[in-house]
TORZA-266627 format. One record per residue (C-alpha): x, y, z; residue number from 1; residue in one letter. Coordinates in Angstrom, 3 decimals. Example, Ala and Ser with C-alpha at 12.3 -4.5 7.8 and 13.67 -1.06 7.14 Angstrom:
REM residues 2
@x 12.300&y -4.500&z 7.800&k 1&r a;
@x 13.670&y -1.060&z 7.140&k 2&r s;
//
This chain:
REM residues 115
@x 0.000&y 0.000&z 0.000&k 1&r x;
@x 2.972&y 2.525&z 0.817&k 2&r x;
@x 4.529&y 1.527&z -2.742&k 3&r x;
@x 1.044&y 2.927&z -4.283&k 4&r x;
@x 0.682&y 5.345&z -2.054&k 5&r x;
@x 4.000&y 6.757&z -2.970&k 6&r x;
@x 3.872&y 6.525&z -6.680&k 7&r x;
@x 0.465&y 8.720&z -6.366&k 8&r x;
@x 2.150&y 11.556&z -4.713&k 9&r x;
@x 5.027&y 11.120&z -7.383&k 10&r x;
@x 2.731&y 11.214&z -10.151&k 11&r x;
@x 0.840&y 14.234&z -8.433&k 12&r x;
@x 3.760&y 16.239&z -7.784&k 13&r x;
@x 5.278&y 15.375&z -11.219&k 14&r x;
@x 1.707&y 17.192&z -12.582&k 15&r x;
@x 1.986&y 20.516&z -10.217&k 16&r x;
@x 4.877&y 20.681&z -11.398&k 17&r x;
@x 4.095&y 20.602&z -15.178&k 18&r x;
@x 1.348&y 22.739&z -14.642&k 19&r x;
@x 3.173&y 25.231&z -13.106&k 20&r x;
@x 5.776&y 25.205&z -16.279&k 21&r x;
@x 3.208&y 25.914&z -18.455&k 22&r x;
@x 1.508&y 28.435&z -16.722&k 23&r x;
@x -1.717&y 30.018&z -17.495&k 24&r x;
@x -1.346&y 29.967&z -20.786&k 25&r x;
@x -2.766&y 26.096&z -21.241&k 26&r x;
@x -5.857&y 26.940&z -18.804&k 27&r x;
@x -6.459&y 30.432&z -21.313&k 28&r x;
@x -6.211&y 28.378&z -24.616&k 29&r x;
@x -9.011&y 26.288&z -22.821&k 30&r x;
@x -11.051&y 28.856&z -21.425&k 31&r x;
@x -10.596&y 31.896&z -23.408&k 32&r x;
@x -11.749&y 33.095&z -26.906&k 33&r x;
@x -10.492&y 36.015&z -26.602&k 34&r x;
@x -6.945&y 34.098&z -25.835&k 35&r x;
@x -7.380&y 31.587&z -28.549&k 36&r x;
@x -8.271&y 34.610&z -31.369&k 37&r x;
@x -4.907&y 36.320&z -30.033&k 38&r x;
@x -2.637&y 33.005&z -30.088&k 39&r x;
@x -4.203&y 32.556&z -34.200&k 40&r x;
@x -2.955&y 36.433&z -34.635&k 41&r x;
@x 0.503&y 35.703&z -33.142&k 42&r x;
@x 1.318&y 33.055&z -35.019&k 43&r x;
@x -0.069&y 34.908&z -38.682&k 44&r x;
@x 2.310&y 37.414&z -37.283&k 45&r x;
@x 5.159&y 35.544&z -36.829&k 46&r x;
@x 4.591&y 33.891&z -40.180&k 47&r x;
@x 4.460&y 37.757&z -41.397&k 48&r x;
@x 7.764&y 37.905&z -40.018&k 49&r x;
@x 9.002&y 35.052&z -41.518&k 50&r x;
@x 8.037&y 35.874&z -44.826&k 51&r x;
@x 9.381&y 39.457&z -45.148&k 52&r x;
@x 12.787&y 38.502&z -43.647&k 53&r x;
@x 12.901&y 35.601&z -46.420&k 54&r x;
@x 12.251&y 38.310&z -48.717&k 55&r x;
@x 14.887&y 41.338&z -47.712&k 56&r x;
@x 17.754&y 38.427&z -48.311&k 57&r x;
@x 16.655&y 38.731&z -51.915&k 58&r x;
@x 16.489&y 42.428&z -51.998&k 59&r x;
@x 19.947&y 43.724&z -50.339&k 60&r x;
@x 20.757&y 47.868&z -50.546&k 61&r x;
@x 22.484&y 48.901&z -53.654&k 62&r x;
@x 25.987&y 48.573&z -51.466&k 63&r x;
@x 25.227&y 45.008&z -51.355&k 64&r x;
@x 24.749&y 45.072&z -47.374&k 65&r x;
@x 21.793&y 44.032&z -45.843&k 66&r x;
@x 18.249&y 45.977&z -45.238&k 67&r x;
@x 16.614&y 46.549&z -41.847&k 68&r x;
@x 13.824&y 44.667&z -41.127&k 69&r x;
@x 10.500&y 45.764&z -42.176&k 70&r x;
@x 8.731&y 44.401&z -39.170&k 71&r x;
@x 10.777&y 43.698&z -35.744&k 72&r x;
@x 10.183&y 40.413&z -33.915&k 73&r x;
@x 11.040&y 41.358&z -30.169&k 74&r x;
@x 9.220&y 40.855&z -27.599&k 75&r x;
@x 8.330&y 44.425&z -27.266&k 76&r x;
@x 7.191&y 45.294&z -30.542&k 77&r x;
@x 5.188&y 42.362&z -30.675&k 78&r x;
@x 3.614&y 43.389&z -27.331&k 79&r x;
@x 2.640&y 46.971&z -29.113&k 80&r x;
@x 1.557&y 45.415&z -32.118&k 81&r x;
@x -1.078&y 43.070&z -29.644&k 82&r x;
@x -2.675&y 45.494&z -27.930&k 83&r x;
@x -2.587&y 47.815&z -31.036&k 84&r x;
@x -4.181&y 45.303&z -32.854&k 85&r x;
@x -6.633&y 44.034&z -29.990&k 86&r x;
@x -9.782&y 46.411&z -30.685&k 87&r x;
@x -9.641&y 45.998&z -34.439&k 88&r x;
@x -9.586&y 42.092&z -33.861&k 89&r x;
@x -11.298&y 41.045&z -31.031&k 90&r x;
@x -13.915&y 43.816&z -30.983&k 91&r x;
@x -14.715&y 42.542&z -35.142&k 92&r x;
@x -14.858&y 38.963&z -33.546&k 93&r x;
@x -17.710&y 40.180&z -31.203&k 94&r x;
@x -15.356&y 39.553&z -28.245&k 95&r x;
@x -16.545&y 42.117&z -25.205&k 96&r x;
@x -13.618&y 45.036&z -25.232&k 97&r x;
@x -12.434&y 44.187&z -21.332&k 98&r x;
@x -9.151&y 44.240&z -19.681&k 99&r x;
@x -9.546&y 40.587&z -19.588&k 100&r x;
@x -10.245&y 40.181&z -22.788&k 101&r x;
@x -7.262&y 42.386&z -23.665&k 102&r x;
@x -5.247&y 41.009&z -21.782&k 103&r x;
@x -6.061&y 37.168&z -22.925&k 104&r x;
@x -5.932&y 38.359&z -26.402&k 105&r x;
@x -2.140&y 39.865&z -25.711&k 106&r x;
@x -1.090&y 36.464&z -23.808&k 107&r x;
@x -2.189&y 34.546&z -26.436&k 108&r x;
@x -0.752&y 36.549&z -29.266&k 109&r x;
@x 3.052&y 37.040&z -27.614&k 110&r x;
@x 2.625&y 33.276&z -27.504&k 111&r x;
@x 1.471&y 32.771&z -30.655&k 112&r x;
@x 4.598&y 34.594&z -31.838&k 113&r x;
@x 6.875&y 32.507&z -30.012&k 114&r x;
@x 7.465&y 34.482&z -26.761&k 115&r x;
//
């Protein structure tokens, strides 16, 4: 009975534990719309990315050197680019413009994007 007893408490630990690497996130892409719609617009975003860095290797200055990137992919500008985006997006999706809302929609979109 100990041996099963033990290997419960393993197996529960071994879950808090998991749970508490993935953070919120999982329970939002469950729970929220608002995060789901954001996580679909972070990930179109990143592929944005993506697609105009691909491009500016084929299209270097006339010295030959390389251009700056048309869109940035930090954290930050991603964050700004989120909320920016949030009203046009989430209020067109007939999500309820609240801070929870926003702020699912922003969770899910930085993740979306990889951060």
């Amino acid at each position: 009975m100990s041996h099963m007893l033990r290997k419960v408490l393993t197996y529960g630990l071994a879950l808090t534990i998991a749970t508490g690497f993935t953070g919120c996130s999982a329970i939002q892409s469950v729970t929220s719309e608002a995060y789901a719609l954001g996580l679909a617009t972070g990930q179109e975003y990143a592929g944005i990315v993506e697609a105009t860095t691909n491009l500016q290797t084929w299209i270097p200055e006339e010295d030959g050197s390389a251009l700056d990137p048309i869109l940035e992919a930090d954290e930050d500008s991603i964050r700004q680019y989120c909320s920016g985006i949030w009203m046009l997006v989430g209020i067109s999706s007939g999500l309820e413009n609240s801070d929870s809302n926003e702020s699912d929609f922003v969770s899910g979109c930085l993740d979306g994007a990889g951060f």
